[in-house]
PQR file of N, CA, C, O and H, with PARSE charges and radii, in Angstrom:
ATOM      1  N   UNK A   1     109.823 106.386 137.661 -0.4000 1.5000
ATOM      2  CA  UNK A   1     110.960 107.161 137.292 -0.0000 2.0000
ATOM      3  C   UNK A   1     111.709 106.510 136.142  0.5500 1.7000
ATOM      4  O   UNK A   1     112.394 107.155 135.347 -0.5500 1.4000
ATOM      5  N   UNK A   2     111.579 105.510 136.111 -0.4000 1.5000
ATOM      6  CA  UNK A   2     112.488 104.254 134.748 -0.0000 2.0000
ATOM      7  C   UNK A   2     111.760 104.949 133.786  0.5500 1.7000
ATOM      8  O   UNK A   2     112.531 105.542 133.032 -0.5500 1.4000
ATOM      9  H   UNK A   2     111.023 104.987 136.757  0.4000 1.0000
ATOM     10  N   UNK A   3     110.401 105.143 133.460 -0.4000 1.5000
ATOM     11  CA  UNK A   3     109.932 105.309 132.398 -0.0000 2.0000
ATOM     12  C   UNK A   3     110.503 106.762 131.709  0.5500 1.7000
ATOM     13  O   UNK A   3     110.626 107.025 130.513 -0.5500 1.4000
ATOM     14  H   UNK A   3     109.775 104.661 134.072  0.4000 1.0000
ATOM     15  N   UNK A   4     110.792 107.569 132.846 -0.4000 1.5000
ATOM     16  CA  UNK A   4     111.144 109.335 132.150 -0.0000 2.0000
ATOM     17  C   UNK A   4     113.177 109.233 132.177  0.5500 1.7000
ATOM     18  O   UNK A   4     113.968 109.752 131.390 -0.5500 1.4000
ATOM     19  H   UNK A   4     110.692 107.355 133.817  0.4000 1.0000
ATOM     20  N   UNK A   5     113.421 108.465 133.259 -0.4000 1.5000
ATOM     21  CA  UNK A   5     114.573 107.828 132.536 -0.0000 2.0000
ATOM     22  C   UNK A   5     115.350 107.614 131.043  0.5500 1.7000
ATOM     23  O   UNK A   5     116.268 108.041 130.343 -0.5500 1.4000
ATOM     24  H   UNK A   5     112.778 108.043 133.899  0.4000 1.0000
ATOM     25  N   UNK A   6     114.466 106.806 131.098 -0.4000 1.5000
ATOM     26  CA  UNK A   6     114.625 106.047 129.897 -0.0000 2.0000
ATOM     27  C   UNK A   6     114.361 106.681 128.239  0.5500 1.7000
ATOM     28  O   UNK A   6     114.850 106.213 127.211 -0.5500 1.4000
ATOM     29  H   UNK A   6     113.720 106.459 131.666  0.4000 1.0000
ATOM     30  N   UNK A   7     113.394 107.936 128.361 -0.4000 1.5000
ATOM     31  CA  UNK A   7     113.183 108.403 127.365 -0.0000 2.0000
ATOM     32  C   UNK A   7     114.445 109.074 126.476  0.5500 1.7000
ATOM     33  O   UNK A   7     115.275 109.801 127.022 -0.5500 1.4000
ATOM     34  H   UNK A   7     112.997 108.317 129.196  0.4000 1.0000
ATOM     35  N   UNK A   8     114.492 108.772 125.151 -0.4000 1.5000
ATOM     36  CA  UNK A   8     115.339 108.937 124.148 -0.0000 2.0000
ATOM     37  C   UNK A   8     116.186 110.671 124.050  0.5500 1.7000
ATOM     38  O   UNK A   8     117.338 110.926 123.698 -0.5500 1.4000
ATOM     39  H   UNK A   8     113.818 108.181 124.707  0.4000 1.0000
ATOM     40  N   UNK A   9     115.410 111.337 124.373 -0.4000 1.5000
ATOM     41  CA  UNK A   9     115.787 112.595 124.378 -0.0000 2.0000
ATOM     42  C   UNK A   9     116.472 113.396 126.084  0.5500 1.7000
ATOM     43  O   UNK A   9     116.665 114.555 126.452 -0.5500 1.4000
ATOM     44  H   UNK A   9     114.475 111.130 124.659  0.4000 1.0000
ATOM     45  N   UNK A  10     116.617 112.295 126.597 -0.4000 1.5000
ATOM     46  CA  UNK A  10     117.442 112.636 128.389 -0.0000 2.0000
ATOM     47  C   UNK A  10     118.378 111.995 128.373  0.5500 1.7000
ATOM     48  O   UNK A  10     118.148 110.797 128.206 -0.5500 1.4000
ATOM     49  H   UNK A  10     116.461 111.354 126.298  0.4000 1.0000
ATOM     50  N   UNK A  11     119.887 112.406 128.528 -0.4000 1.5000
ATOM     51  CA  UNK A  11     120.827 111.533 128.754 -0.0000 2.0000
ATOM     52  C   UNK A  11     121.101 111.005 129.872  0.5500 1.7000
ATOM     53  O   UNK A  11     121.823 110.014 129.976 -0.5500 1.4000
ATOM     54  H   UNK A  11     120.074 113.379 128.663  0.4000 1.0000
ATOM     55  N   UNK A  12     120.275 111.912 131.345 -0.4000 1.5000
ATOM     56  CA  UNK A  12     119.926 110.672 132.707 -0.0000 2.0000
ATOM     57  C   UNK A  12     119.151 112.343 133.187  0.5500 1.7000
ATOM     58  O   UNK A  12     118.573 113.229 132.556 -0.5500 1.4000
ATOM     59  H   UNK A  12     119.688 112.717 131.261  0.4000 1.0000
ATOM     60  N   UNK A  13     119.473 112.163 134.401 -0.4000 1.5000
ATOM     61  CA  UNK A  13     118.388 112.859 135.706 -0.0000 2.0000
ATOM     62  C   UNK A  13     119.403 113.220 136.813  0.5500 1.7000
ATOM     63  O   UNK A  13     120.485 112.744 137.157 -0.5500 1.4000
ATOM     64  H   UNK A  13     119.942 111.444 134.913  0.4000 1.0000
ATOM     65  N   UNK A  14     118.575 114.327 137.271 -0.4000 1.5000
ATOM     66  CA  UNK A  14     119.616 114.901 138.410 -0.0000 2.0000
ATOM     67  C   UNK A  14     118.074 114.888 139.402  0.5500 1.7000
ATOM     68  O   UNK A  14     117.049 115.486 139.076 -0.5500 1.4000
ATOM     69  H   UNK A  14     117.696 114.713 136.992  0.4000 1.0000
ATOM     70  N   UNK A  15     118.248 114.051 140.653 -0.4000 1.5000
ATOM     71  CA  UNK A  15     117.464 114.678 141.885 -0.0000 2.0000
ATOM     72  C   UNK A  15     117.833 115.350 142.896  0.5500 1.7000
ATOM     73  O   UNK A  15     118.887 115.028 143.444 -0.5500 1.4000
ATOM     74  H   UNK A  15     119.081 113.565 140.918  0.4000 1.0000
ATOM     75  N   UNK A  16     117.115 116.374 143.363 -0.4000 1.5000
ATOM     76  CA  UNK A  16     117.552 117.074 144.243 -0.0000 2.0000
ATOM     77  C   UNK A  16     116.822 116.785 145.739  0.5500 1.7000
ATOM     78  O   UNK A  16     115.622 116.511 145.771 -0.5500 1.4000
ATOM     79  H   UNK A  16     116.259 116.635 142.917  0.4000 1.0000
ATOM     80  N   UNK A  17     117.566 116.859 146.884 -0.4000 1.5000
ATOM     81  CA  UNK A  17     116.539 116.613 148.149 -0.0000 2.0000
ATOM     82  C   UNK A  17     117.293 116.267 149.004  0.5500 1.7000
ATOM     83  O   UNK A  17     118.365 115.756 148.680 -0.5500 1.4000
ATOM     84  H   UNK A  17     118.540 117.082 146.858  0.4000 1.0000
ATOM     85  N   UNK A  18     116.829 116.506 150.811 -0.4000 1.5000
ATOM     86  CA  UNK A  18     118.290 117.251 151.713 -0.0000 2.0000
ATOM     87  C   UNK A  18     118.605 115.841 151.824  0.5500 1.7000
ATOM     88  O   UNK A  18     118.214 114.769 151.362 -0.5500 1.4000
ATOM     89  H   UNK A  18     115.958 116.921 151.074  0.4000 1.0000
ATOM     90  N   UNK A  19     119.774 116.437 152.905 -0.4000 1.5000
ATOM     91  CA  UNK A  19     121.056 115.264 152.772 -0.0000 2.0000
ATOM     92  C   UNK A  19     120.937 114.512 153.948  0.5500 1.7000
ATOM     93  O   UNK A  19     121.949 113.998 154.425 -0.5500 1.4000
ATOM     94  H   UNK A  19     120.092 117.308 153.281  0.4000 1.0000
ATOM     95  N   UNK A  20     119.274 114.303 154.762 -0.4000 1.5000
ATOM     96  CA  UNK A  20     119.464 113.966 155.747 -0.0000 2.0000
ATOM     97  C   UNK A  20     119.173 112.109 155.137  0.5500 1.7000
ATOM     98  O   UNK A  20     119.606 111.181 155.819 -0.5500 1.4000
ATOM     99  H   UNK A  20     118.452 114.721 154.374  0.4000 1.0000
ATOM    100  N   UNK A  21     118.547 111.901 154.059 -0.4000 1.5000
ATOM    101  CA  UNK A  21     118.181 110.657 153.473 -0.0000 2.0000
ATOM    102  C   UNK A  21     118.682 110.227 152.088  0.5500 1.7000
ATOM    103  O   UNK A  21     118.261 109.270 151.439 -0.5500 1.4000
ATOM    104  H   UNK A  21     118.195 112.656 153.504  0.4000 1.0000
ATOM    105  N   UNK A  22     119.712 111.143 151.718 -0.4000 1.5000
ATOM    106  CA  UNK A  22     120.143 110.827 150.801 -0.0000 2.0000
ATOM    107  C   UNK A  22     121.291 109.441 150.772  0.5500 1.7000
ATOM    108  O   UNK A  22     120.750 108.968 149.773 -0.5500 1.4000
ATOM    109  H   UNK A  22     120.054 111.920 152.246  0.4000 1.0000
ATOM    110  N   UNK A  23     121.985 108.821 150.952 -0.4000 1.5000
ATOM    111  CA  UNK A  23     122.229 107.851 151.092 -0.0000 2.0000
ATOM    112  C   UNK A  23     121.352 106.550 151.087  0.5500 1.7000
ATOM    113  O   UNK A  23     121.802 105.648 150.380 -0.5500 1.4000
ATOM    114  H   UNK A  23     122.424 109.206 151.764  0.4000 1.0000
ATOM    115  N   UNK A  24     120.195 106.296 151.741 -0.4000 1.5000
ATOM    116  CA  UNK A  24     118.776 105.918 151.538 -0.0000 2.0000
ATOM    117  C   UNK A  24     118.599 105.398 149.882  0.5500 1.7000
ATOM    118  O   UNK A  24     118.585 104.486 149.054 -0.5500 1.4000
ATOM    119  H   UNK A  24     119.829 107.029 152.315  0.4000 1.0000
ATOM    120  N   UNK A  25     118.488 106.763 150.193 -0.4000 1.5000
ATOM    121  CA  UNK A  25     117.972 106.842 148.323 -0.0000 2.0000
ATOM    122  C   UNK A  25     118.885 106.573 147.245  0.5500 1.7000
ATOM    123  O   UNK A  25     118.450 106.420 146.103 -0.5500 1.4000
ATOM    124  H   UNK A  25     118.500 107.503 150.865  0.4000 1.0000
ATOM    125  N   UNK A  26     119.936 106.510 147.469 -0.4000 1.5000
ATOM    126  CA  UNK A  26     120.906 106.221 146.077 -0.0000 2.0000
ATOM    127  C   UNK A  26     121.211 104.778 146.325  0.5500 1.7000
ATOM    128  O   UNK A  26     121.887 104.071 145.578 -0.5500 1.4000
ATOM    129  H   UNK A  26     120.288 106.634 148.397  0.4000 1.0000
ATOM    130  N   UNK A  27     120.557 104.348 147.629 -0.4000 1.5000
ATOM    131  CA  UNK A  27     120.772 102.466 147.472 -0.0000 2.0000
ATOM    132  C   UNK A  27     119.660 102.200 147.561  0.5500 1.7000
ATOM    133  O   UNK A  27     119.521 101.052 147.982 -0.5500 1.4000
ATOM    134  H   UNK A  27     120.008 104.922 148.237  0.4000 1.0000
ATOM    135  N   UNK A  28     118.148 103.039 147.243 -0.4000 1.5000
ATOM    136  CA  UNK A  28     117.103 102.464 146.587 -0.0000 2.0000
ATOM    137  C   UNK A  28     117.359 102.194 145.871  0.5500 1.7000
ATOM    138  O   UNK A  28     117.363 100.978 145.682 -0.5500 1.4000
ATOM    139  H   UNK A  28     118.261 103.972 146.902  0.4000 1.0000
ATOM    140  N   UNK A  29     117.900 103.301 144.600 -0.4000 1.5000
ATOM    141  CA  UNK A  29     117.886 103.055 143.230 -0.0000 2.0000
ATOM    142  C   UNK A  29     118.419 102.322 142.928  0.5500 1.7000
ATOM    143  O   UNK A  29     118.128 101.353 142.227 -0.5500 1.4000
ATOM    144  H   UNK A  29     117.896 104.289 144.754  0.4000 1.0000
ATOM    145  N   UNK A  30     119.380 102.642 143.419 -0.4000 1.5000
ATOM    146  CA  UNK A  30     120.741 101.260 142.971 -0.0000 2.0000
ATOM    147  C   UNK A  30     119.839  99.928 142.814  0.5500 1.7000
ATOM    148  O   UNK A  30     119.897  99.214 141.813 -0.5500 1.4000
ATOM    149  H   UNK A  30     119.616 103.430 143.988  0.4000 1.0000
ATOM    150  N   UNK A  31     119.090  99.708 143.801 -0.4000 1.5000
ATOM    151  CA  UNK A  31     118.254  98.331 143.685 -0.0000 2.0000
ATOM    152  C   UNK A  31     117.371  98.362 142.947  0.5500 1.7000
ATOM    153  O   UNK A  31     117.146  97.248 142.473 -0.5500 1.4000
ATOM    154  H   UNK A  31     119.044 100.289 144.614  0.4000 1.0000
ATOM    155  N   UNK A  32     116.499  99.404 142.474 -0.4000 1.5000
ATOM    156  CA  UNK A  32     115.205  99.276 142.052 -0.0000 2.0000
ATOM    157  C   UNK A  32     115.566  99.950 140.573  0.5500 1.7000
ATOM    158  O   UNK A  32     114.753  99.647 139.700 -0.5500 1.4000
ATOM    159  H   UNK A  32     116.682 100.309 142.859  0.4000 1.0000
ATOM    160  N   UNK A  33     116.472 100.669 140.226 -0.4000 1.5000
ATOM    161  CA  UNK A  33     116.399 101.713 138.519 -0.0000 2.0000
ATOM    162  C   UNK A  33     117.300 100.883 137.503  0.5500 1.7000
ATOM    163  O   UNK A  33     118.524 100.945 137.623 -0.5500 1.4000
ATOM    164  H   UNK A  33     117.132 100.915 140.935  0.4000 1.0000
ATOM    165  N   UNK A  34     116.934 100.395 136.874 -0.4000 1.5000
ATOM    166  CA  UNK A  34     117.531  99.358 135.872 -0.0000 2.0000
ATOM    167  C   UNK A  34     117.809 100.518 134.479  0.5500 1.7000
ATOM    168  O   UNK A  34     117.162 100.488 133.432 -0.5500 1.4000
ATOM    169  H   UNK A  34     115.941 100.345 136.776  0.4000 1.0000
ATOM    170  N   UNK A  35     118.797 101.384 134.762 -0.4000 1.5000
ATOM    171  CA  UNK A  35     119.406 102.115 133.421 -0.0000 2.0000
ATOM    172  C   UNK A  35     120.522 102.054 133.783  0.5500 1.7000
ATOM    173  O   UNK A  35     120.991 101.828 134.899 -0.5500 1.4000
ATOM    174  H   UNK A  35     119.322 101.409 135.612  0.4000 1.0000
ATOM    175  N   UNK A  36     121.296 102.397 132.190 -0.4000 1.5000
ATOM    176  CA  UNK A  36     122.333 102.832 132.036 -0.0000 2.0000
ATOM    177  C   UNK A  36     123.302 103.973 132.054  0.5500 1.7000
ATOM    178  O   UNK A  36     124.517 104.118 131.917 -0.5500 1.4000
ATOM    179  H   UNK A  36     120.915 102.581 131.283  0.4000 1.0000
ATOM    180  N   UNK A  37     122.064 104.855 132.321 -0.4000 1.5000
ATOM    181  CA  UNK A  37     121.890 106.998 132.508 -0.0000 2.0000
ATOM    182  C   UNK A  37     122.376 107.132 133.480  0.5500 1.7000
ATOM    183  O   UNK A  37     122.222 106.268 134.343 -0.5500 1.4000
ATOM    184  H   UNK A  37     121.077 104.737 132.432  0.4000 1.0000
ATOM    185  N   UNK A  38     123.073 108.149 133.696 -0.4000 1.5000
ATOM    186  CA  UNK A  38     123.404 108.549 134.574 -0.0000 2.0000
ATOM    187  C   UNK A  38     121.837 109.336 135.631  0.5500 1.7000
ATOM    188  O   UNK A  38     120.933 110.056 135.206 -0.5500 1.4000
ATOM    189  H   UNK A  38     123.198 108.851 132.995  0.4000 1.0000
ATOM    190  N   UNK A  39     121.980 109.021 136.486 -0.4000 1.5000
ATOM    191  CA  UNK A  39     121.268 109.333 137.506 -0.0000 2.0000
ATOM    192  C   UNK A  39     122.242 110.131 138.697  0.5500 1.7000
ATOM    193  O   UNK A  39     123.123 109.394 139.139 -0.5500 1.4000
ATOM    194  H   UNK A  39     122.714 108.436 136.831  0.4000 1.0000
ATOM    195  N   UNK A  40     122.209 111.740 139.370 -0.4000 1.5000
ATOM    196  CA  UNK A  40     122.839 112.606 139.838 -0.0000 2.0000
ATOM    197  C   UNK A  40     121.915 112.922 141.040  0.5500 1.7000
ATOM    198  O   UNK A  40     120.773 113.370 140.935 -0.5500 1.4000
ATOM    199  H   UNK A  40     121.493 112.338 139.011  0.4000 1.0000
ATOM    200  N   UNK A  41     122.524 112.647 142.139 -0.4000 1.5000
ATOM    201  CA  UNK A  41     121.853 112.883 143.576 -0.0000 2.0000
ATOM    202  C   UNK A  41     122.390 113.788 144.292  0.5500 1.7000
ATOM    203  O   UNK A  41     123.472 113.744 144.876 -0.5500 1.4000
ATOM    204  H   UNK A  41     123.452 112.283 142.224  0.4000 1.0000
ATOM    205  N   UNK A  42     121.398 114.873 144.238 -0.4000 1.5000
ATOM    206  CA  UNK A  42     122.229 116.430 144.746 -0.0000 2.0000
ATOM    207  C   UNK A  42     121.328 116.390 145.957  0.5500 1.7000
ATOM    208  O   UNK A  42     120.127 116.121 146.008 -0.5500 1.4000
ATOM    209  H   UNK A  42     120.519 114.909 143.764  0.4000 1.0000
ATOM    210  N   UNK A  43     122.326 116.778 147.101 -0.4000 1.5000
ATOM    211  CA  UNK A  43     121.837 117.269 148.452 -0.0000 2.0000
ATOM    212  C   UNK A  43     122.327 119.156 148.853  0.5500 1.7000
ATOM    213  O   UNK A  43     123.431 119.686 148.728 -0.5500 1.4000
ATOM    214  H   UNK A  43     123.301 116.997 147.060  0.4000 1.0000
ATOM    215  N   UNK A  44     121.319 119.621 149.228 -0.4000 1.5000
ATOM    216  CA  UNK A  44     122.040 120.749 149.941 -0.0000 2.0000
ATOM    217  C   UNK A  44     122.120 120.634 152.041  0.5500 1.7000
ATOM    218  O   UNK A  44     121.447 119.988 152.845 -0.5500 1.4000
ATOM    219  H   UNK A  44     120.422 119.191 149.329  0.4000 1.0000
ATOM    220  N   UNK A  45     123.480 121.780 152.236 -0.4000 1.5000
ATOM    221  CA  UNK A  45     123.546 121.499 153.895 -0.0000 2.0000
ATOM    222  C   UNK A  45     122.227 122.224 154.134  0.5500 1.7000
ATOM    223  O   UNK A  45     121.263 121.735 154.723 -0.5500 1.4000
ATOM    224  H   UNK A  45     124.027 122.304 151.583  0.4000 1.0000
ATOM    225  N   UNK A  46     122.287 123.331 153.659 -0.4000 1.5000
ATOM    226  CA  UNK A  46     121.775 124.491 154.590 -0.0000 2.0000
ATOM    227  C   UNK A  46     120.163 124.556 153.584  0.5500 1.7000
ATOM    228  O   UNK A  46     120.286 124.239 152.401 -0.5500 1.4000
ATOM    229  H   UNK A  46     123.070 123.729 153.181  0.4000 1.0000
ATOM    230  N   UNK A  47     118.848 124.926 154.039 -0.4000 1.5000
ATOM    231  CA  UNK A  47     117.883 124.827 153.685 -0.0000 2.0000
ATOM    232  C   UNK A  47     117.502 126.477 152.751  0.5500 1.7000
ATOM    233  O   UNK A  47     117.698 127.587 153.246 -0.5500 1.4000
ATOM    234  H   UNK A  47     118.748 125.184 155.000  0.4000 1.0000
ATOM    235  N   UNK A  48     117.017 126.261 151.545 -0.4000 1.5000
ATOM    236  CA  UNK A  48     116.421 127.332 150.726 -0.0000 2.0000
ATOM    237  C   UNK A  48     116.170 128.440 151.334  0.5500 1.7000
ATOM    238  O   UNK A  48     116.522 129.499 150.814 -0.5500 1.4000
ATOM    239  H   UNK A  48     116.858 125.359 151.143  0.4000 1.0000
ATOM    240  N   UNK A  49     115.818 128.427 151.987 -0.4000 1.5000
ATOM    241  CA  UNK A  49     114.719 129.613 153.350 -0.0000 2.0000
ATOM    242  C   UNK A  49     116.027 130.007 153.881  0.5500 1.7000
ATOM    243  O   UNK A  49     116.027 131.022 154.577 -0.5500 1.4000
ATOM    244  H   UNK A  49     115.532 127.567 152.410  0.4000 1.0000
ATOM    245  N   UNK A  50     116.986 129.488 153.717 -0.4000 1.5000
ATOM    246  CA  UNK A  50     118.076 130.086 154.414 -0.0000 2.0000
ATOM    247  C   UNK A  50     119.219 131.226 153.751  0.5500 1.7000
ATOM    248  O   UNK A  50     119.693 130.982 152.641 -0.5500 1.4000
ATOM    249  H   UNK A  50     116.985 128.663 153.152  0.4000 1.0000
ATOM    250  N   UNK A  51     119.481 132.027 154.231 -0.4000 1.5000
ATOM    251  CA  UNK A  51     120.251 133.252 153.561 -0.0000 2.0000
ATOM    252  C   UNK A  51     121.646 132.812 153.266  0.5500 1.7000
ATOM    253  O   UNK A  51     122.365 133.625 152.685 -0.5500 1.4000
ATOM    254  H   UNK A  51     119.096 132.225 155.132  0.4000 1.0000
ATOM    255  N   UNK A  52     122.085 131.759 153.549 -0.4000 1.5000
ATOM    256  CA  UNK A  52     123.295 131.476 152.756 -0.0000 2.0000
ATOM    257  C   UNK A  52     123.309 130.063 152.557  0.5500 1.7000
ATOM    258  O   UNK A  52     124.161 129.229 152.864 -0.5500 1.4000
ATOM    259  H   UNK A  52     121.501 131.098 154.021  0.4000 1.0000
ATOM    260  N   UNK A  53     121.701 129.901 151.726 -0.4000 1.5000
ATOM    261  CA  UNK A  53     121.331 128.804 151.404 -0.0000 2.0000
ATOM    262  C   UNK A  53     122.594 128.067 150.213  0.5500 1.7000
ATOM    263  O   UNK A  53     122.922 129.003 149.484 -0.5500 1.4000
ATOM    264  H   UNK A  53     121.010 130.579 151.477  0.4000 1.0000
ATOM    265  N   UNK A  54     123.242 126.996 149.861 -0.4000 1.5000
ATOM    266  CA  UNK A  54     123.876 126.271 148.847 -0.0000 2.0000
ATOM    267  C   UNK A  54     123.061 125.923 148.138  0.5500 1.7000
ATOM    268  O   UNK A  54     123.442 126.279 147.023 -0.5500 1.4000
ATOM    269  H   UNK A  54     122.976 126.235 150.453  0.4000 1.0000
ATOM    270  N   UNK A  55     121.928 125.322 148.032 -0.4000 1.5000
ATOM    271  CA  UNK A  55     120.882 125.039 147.499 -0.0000 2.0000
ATOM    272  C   UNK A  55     121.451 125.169 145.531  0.5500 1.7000
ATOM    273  O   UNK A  55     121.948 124.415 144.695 -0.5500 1.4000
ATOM    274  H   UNK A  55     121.618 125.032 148.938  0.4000 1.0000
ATOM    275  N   UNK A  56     121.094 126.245 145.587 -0.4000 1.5000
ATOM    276  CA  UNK A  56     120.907 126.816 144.433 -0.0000 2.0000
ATOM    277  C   UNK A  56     122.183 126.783 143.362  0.5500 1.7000
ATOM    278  O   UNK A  56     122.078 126.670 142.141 -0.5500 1.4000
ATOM    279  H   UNK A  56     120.690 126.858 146.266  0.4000 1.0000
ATOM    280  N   UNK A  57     123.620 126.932 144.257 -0.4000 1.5000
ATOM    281  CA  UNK A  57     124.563 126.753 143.407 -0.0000 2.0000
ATOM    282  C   UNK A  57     124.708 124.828 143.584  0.5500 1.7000
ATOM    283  O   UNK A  57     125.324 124.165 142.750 -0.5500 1.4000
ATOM    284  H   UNK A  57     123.705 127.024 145.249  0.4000 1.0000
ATOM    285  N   UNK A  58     124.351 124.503 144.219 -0.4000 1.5000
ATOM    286  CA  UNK A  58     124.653 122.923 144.199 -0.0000 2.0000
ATOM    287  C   UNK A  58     123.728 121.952 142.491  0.5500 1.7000
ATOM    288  O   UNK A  58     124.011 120.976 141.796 -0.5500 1.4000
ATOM    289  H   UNK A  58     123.850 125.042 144.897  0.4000 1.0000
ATOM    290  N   UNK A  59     122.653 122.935 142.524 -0.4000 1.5000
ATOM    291  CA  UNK A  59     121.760 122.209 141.495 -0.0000 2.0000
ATOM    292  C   UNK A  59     122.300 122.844 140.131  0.5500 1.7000
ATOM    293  O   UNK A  59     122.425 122.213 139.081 -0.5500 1.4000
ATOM    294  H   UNK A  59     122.423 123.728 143.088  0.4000 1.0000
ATOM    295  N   UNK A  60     122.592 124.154 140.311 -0.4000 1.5000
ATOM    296  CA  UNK A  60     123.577 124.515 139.065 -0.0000 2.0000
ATOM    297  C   UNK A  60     124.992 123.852 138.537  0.5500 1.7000
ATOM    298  O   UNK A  60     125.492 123.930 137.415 -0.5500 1.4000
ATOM    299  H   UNK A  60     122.491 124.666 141.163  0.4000 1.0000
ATOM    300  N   UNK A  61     125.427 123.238 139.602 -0.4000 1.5000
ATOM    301  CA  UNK A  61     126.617 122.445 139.520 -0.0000 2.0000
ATOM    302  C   UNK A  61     125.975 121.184 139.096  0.5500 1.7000
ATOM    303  O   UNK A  61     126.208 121.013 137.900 -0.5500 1.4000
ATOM    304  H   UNK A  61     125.021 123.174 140.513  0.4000 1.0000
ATOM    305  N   UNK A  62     125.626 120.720 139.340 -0.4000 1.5000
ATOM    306  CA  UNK A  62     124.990 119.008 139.256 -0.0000 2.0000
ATOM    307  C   UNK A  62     124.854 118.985 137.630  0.5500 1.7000
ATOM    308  O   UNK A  62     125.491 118.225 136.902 -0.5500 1.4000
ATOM    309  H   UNK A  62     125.436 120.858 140.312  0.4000 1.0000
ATOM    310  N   UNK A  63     123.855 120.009 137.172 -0.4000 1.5000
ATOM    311  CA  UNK A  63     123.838 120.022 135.928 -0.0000 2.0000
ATOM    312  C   UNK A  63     124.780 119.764 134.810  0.5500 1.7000
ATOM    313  O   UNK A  63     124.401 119.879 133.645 -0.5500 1.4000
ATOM    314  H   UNK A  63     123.337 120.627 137.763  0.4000 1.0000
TER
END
């Protein structure tokens, strides 16, 4: 992930993925992603498949 990071033309990265491990993951990186980019960790509550899924406005926001 450092490597697509890092490329000249991204000013950082937004990941998306549920919120049951997200915390996990933003103190992987923290340990392991050596940039200066912003890096954006979007969780949704409620799952895609779901009719009043957040999903979708959460990743539009993140952006």
């Amino acid at each position: 992930m450092e490597y697509y990071v890092e490329e000249k033309d991204f000013d950082g990265v937004v990941i998306t993925q549920g919120t049951s491990t997200l915390e996990e993951t933003a103190y992987f990186l923290h340990l392991t992603l050596n940039t200066n980019k912003a890096v954006v960790l979007v969780g949704s509550q409620r799952p895609i498949t779901s009719l009043s899924s957040d999903a979708p406005s959460k990743q539009r926001i993140s952006i």
